[in-house]
DRENDO-1510 file (C-alpha; in Angstrom, 1 decimal, always signed):
<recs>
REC; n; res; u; v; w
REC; 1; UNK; +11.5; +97.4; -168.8 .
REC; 2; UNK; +9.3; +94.4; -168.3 .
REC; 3; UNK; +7.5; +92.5; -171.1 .
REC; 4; UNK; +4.3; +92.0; -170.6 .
REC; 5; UNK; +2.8; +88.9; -171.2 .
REC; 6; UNK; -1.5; +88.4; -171.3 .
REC; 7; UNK; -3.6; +85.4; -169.9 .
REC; 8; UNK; -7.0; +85.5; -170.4 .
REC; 9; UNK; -9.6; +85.8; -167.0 .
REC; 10; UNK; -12.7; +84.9; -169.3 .
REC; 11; UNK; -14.5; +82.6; -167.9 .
REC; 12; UNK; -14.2; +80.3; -170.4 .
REC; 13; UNK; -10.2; +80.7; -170.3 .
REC; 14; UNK; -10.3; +79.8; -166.7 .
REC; 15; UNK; -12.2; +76.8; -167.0 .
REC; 16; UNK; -9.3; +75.7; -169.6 .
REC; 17; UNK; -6.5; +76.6; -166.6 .
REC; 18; UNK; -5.8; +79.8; -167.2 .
REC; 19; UNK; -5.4; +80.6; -163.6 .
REC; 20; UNK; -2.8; +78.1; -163.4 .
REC; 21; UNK; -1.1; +78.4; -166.8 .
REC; 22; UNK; -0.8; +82.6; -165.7 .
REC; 23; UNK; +0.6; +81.4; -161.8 .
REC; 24; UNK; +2.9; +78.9; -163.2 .
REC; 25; UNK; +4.3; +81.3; -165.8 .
REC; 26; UNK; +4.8; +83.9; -163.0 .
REC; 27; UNK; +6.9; +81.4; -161.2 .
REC; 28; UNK; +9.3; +80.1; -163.9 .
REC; 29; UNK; +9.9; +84.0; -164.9 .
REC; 30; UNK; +10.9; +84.2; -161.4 .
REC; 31; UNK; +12.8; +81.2; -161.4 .
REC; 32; UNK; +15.0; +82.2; -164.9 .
REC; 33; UNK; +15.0; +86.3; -163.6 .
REC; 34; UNK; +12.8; +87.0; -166.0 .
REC; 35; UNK; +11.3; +90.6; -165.8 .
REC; 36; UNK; +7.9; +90.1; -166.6 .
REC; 37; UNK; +4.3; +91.2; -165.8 .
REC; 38; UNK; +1.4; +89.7; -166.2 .
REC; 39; UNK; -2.1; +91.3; -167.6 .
REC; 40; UNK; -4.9; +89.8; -167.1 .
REC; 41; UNK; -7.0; +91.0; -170.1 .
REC; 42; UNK; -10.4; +89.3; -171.7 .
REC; 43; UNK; -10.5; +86.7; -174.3 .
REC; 44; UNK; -9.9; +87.6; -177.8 .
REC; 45; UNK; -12.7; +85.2; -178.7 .
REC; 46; UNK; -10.8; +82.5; -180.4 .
REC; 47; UNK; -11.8; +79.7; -178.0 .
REC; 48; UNK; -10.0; +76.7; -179.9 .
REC; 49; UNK; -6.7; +78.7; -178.5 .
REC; 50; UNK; -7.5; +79.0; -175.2 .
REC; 51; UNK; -5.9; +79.4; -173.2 .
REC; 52; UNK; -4.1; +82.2; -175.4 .
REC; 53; UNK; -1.2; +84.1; -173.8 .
REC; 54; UNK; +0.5; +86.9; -175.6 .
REC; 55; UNK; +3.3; +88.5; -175.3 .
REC; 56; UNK; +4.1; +92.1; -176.4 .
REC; 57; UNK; +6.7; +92.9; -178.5 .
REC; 58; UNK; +8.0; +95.7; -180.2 .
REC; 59; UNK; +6.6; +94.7; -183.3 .
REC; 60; UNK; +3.1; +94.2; -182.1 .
REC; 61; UNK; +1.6; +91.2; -179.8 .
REC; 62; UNK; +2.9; +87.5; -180.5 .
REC; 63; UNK; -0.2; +84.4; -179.7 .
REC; 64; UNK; +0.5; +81.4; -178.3 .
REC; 65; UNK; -2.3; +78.9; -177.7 .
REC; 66; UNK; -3.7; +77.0; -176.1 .
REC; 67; UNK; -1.1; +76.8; -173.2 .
REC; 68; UNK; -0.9; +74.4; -170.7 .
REC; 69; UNK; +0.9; +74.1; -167.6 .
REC; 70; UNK; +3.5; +71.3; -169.5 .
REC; 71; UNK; +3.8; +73.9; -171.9 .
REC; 72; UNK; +5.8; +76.8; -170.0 .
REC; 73; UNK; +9.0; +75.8; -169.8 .
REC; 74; UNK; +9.0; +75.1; -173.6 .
REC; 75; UNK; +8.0; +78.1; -174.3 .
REC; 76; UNK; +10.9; +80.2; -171.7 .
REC; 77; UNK; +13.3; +77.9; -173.5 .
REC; 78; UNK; +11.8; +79.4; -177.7 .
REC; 79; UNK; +12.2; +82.8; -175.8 .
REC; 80; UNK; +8.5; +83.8; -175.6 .
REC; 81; UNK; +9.3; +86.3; -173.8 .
REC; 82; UNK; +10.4; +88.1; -176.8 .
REC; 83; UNK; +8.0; +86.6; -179.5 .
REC; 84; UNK; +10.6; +83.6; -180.0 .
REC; 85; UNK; +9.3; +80.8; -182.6 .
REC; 86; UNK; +7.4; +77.5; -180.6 .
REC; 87; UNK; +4.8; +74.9; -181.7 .
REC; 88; UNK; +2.2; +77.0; -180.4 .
REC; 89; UNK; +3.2; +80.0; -181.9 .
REC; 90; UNK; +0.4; +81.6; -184.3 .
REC; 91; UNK; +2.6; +85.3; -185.0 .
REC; 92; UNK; +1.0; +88.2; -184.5 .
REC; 93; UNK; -1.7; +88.3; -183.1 .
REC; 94; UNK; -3.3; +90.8; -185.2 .
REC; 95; UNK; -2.9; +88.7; -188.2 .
REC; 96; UNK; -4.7; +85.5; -187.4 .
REC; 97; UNK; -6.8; +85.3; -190.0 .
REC; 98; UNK; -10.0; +84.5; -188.1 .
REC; 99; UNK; -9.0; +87.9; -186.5 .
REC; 100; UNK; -8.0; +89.4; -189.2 .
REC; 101; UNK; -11.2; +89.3; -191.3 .
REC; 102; UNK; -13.9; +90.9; -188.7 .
REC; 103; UNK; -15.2; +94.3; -188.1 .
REC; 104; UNK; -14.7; +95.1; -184.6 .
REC; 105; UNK; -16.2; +98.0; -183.1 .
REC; 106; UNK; -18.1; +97.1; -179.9 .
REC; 107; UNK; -15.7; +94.7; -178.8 .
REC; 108; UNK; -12.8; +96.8; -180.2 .
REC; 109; UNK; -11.1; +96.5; -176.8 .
REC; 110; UNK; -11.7; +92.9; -175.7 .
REC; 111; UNK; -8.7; +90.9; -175.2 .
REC; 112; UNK; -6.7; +93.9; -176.0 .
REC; 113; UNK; -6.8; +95.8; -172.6 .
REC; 114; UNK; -6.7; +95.0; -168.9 .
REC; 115; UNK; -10.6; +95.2; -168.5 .
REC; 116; UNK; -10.8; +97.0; -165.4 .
REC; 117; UNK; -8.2; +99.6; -165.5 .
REC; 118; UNK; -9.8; +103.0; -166.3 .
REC; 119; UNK; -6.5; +103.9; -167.9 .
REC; 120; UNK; -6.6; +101.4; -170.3 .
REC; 121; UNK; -10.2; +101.9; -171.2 .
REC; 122; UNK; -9.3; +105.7; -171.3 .
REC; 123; UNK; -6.6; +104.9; -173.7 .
REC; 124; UNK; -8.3; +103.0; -176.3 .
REC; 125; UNK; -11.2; +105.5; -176.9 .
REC; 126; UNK; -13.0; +104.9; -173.9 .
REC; 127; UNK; -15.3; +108.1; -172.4 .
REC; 128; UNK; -14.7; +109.8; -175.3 .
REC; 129; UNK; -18.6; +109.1; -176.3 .
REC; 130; UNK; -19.8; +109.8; -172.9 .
REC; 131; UNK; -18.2; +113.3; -173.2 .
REC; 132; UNK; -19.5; +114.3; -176.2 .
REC; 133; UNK; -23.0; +113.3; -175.1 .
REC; 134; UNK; -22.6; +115.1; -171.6 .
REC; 135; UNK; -21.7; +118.7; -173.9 .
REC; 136; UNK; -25.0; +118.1; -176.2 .
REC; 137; UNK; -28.5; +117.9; -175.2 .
REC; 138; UNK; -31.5; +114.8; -174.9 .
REC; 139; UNK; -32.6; +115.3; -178.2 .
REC; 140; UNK; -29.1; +115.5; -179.9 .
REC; 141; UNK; -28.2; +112.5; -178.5 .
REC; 142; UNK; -31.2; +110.2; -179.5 .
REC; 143; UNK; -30.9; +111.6; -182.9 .
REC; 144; UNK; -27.6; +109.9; -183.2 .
REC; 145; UNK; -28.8; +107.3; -181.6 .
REC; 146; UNK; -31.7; +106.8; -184.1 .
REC; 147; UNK; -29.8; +107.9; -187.0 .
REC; 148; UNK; -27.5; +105.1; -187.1 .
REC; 149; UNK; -29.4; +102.7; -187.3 .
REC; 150; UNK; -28.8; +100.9; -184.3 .
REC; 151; UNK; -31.2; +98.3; -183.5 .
REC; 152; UNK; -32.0; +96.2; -180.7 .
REC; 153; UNK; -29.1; +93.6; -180.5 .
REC; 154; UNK; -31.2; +91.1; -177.8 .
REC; 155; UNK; -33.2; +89.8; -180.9 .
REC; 156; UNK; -36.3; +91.6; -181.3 .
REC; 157; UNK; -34.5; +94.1; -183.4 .
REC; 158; UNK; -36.4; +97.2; -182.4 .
REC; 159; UNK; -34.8; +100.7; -183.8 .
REC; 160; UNK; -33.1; +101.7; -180.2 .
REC; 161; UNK; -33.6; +105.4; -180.8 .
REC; 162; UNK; -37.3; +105.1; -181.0 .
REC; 163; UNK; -37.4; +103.4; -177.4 .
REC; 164; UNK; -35.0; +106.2; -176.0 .
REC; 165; UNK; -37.2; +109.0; -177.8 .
REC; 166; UNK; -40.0; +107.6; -176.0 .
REC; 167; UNK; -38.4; +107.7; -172.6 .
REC; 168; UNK; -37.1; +111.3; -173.1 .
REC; 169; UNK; -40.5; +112.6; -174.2 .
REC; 170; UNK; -42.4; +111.4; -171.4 .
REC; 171; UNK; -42.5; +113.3; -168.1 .
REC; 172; UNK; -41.8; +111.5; -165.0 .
REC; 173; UNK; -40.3; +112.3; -162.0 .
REC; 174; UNK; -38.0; +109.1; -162.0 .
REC; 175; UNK; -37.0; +107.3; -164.9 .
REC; 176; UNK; -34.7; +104.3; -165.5 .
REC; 177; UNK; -32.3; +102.7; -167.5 .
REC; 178; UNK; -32.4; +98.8; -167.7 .
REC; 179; UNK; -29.9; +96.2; -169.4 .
REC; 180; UNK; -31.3; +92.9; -170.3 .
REC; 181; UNK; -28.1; +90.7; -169.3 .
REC; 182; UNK; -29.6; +87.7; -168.8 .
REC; 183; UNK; -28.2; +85.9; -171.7 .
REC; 184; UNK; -29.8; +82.3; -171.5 .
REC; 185; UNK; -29.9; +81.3; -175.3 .
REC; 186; UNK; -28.1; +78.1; -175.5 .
REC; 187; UNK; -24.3; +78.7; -177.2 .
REC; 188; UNK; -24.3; +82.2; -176.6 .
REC; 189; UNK; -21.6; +84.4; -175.0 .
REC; 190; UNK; -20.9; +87.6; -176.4 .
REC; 191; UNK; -22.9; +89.5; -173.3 .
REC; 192; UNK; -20.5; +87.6; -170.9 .
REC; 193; UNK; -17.5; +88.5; -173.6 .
REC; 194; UNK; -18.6; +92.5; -172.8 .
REC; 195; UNK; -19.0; +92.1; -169.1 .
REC; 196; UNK; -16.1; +90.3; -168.3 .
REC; 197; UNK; -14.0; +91.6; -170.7 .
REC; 198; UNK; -15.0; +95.6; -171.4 .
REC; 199; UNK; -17.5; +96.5; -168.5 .
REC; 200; UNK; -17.0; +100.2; -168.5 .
REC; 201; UNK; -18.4; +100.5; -172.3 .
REC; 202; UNK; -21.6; +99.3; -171.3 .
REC; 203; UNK; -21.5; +101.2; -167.9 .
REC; 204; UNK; -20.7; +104.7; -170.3 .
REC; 205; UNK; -23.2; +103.1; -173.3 .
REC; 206; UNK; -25.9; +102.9; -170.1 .
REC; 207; UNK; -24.5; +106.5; -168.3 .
REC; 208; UNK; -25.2; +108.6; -172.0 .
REC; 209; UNK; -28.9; +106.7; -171.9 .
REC; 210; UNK; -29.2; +108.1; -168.9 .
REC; 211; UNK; -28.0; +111.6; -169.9 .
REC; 212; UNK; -30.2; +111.0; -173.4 .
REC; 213; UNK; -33.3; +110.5; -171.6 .
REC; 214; UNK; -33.1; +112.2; -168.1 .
REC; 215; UNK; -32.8; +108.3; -166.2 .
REC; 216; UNK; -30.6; +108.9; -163.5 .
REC; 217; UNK; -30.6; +105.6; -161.6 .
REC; 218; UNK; -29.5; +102.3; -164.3 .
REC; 219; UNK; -29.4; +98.3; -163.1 .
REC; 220; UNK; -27.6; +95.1; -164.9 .
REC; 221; UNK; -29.6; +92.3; -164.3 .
REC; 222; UNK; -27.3; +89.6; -164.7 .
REC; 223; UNK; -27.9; +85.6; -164.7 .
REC; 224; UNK; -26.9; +84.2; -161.6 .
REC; 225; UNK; -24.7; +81.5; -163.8 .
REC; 226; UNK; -22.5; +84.6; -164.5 .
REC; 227; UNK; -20.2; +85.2; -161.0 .
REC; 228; UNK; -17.3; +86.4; -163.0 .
REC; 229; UNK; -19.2; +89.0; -164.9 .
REC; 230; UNK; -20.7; +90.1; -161.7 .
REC; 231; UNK; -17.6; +90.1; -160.2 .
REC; 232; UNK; -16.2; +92.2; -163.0 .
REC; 233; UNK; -19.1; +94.7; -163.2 .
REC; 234; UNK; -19.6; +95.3; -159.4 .
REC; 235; UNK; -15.8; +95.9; -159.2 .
REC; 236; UNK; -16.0; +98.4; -162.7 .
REC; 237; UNK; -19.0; +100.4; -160.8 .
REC; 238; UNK; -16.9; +101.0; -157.5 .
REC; 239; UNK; -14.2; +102.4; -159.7 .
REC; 240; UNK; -15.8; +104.5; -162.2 .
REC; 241; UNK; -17.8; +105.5; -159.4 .
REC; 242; UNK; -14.6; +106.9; -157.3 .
REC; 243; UNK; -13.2; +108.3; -160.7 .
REC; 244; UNK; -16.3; +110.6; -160.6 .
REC; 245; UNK; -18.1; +109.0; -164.0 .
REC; 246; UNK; -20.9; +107.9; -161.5 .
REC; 247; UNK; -22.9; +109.2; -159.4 .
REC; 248; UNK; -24.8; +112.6; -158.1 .
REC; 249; UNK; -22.4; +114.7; -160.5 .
REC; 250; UNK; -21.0; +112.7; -163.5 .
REC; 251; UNK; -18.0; +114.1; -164.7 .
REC; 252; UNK; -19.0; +117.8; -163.4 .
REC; 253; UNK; -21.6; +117.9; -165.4 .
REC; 254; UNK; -24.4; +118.4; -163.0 .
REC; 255; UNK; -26.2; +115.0; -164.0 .
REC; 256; UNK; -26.4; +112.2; -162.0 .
REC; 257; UNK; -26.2; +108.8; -162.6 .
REC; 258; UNK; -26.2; +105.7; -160.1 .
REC; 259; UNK; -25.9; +102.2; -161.3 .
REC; 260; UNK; -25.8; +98.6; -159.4 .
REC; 261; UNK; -26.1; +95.1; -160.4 .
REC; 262; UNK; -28.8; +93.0; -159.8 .
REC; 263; UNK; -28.6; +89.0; -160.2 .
REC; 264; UNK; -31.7; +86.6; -161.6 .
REC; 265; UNK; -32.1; +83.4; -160.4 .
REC; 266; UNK; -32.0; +81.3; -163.7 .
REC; 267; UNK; -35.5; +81.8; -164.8 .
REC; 268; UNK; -35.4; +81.4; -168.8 .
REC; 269; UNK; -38.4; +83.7; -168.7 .
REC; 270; UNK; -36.8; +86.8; -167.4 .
REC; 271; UNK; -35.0; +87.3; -170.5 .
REC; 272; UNK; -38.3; +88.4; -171.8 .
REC; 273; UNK; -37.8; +92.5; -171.1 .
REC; 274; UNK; -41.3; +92.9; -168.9 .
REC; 275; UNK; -40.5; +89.7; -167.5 .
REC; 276; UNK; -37.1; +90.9; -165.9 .
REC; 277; UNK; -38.8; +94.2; -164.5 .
REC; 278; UNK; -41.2; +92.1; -162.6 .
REC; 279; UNK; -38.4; +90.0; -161.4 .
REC; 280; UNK; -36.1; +93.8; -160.9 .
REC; 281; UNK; -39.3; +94.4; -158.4 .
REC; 282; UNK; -39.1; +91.6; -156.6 .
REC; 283; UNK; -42.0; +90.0; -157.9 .
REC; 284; UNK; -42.3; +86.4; -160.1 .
REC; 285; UNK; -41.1; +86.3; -163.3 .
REC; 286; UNK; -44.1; +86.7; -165.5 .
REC; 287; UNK; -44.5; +88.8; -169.1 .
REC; 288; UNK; -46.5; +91.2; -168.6 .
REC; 289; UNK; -49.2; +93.0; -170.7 .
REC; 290; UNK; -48.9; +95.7; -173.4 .
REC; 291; UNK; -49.7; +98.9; -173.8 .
REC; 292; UNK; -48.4; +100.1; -171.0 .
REC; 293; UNK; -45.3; +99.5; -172.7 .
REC; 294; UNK; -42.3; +99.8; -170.3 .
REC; 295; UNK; -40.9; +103.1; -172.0 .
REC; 296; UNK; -43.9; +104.7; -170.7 .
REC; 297; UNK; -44.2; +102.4; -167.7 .
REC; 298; UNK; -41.2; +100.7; -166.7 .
REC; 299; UNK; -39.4; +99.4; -163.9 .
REC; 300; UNK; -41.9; +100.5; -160.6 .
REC; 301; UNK; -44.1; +102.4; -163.5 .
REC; 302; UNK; -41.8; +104.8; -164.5 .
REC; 303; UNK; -40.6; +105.2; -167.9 .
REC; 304; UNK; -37.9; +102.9; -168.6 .
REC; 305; UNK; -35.2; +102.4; -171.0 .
REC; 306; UNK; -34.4; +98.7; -171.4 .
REC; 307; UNK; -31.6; +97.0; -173.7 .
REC; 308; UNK; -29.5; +94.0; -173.7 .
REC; 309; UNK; -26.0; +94.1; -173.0 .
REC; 310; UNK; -24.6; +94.4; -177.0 .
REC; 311; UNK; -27.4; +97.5; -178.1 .
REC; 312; UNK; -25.9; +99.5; -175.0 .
REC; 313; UNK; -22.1; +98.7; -175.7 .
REC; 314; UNK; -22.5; +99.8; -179.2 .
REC; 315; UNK; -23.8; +103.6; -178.0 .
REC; 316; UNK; -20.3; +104.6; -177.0 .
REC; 317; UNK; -18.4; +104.4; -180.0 .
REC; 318; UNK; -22.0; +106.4; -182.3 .
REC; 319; UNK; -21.8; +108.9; -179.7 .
REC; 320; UNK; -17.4; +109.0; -180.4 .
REC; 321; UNK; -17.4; +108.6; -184.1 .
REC; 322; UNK; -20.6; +109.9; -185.2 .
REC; 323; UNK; -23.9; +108.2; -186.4 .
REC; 324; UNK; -22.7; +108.1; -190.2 .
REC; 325; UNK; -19.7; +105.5; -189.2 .
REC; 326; UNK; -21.5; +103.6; -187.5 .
REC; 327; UNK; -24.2; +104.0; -190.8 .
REC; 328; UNK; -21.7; +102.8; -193.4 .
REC; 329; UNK; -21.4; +99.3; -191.9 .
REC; 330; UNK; -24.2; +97.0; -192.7 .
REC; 331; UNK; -26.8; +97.1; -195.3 .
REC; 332; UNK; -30.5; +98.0; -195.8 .
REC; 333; UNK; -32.5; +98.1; -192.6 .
REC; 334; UNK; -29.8; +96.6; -190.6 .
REC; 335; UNK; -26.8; +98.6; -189.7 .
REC; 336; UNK; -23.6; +98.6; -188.1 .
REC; 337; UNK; -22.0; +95.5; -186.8 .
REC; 338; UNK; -23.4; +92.1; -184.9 .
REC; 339; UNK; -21.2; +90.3; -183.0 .
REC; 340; UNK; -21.9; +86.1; -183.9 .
REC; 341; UNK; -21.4; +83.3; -181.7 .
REC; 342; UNK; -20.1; +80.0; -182.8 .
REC; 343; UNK; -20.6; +77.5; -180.6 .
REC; 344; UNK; -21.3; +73.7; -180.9 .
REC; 345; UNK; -19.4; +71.2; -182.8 .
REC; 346; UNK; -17.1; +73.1; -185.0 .
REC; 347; UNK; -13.4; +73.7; -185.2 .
REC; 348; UNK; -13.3; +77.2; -184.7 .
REC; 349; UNK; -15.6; +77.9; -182.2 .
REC; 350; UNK; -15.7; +81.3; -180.8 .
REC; 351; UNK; -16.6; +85.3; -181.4 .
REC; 352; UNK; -17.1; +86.7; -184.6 .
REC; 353; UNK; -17.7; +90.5; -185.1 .
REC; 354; UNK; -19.1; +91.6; -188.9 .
REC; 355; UNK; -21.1; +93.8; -190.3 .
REC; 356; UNK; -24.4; +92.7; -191.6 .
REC; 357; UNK; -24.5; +91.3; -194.9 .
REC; 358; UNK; -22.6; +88.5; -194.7 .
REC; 359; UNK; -23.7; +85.0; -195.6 .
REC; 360; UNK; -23.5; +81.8; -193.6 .
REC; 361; UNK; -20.9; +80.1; -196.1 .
REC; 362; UNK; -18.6; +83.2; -195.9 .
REC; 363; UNK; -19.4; +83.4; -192.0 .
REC; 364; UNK; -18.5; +79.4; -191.3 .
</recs>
């Protein structure tokens, strides 16, 4: 049976050599008659180590980081292949300390699975949230929503279930479903981490918005800056979509749900919500003026459900574990978990998952 060994396809892997490090360990495999196969899975978010290549053993994954091209035939030689000691070594992976210590429910999957294979997804819990919300009802489903406390992640903090409860009481004859990805914020990442790493929880965090509310057509806007996200998410659509969790009959349920990506030039501005649906209409970029507020008249006036990237990840695993799990992390009005980016001139820059509460001094 093959080992399999991961390289990272983040984006900020690849600008580190990822590419290469994965081709030129696919050629000295070959070269020894090693049976090996490569996965190419997201990054785990420690971004000192990248690139970071694991290797599965039977004992759980080995790390190795950050692997350069020099680096590969040292490492066939320590036995890699088979979690073999080498100056890069950092054991399991699980056990890295800076792992070790987070809460990781919306990015429970990244770096772990091969982010677009629906199999893998399927196997780590993935869909499980979309079918419980397809076998309850609109009102059900925003009640979890609102009961755990989930709150907007893009900054503004708003309760997410109030926004969704506003959508599914008001009648229209086409309503939307809108995710803010246009993550401009200097030193941030964790959107990217999600779309390049785990598209299909926020395409099944956006499909049971849909379902919640009655939206049956959903777009990503996504910064133009972004191609491997895009890339990802456009290729994650056309496959969900063929596996039947898209489109005029989701799953046999008898809703329907369409999604596509759209891409922003690079206006800052369009990270403001009303901003992005005047850009999503073709118009300038320009914040509009409330009331109307875009739950009651949205994207092309219609009532519109619009999130970032992190609030709509976090659906799937409420609507898989229940609003009460997601309820016992955190404390006081914030709940769950926030994923934190560390980014600038520090040692151990990269992603940190916790639940609210923490301080800074625990945090750095």
């Amino acid at each position: 049976m093959s080992v399999r060994i991961f390289v990272p396809r983040d984006s900020s892997a690849l600008s580190m050599g990822a590419d290469a490090v994965a081709a030129a360990i696919a050629i000295e495999a070959a070269r020894r008659g090693a049976d090996i196969s490569i996965v190419r899975n997201g990054s785990r978010g420690l971004y000192w180590l990248e690139p970071m290549v694991e290797v599965a053993t039977p004992a759980g994954r080995v790390a190795y980081g950050p692997v350069t091209l020099s680096d590969v035939p040292s490492l066939f030689d320590a036995g890699f292949a088979q979690g073999g000691k080498h100056r890069l070594s950092h054991g399991k992976t699980d056990d890295i300390p800076y792992l070790q210590k987070q809460e990781r429910l919306t990015f429970a999957r990244v770096g772990i699975t091969d982010p677009l294979s629906l199999e893998d997804y399927a196997a780590h819990g993935g869909w499980r949230g979309l079918r419980n919300a397809l076998a309850s009802d609109g009102a059900a489903i925003v009640k979890q929503v609102s009961d755990s406390g989930l709150r907007g992640r893009g900054g503004a903090a708003f309760p997410a279930g109030i926004k969704w409860k506003t959508v599914l009481d008001t009648a229209a004859d086409q309503k939307y479903v809108v995710c803010n990805a246009d993550e401009g914020d200097s030193g941030t990442f964790s959107d990217r981490m999600i779309m390049e790493g785990d598209p299909y929880v926020l395409i099944e965090g956006m499909i049971i918005a849909g379902v919640a509310t009655g939206a049956t057509r959903g777009y990503i806007y996504v910064r133009s800056e972004y191609p491997h996200a895009v890339a990802a998410l456009r290729r994650a659509i056309e496959l969900a979509g063929a596996a039947g969790y898209l489109g005029d009959d989701v799953l046999g349920s008898g809703k329907a749900f369409a999604l596509e990506v759209r891409k922003g030039a690079g206006a800052y501005i369009c990270g403001e919500e009303t901003s992005l649906l005047e850009s999503l209409e073709g118009k300038r970029g320009m914040v509009r003026y409330k009331p109307p507020l875009p739950a009651i008249e949205g994207l092309f006036g219609k009532p519109t459900v619009i999130n970032n990237v992190i609030t709509l990840a976090s659906v799937p695993i409420i609507l898989d574990r229940g609003a009460e799990f997601y309820r016992d992390f955190g404390m006081g009005r914030s709940r769950g978990t926030l994923p934190i980016q560390l980014a600038g001139n520090l040692k151990h820059g990269g992603l940190v998952e916790k639940a609210f509460g923490l301080t800074l001094r625990e945090l750095l």
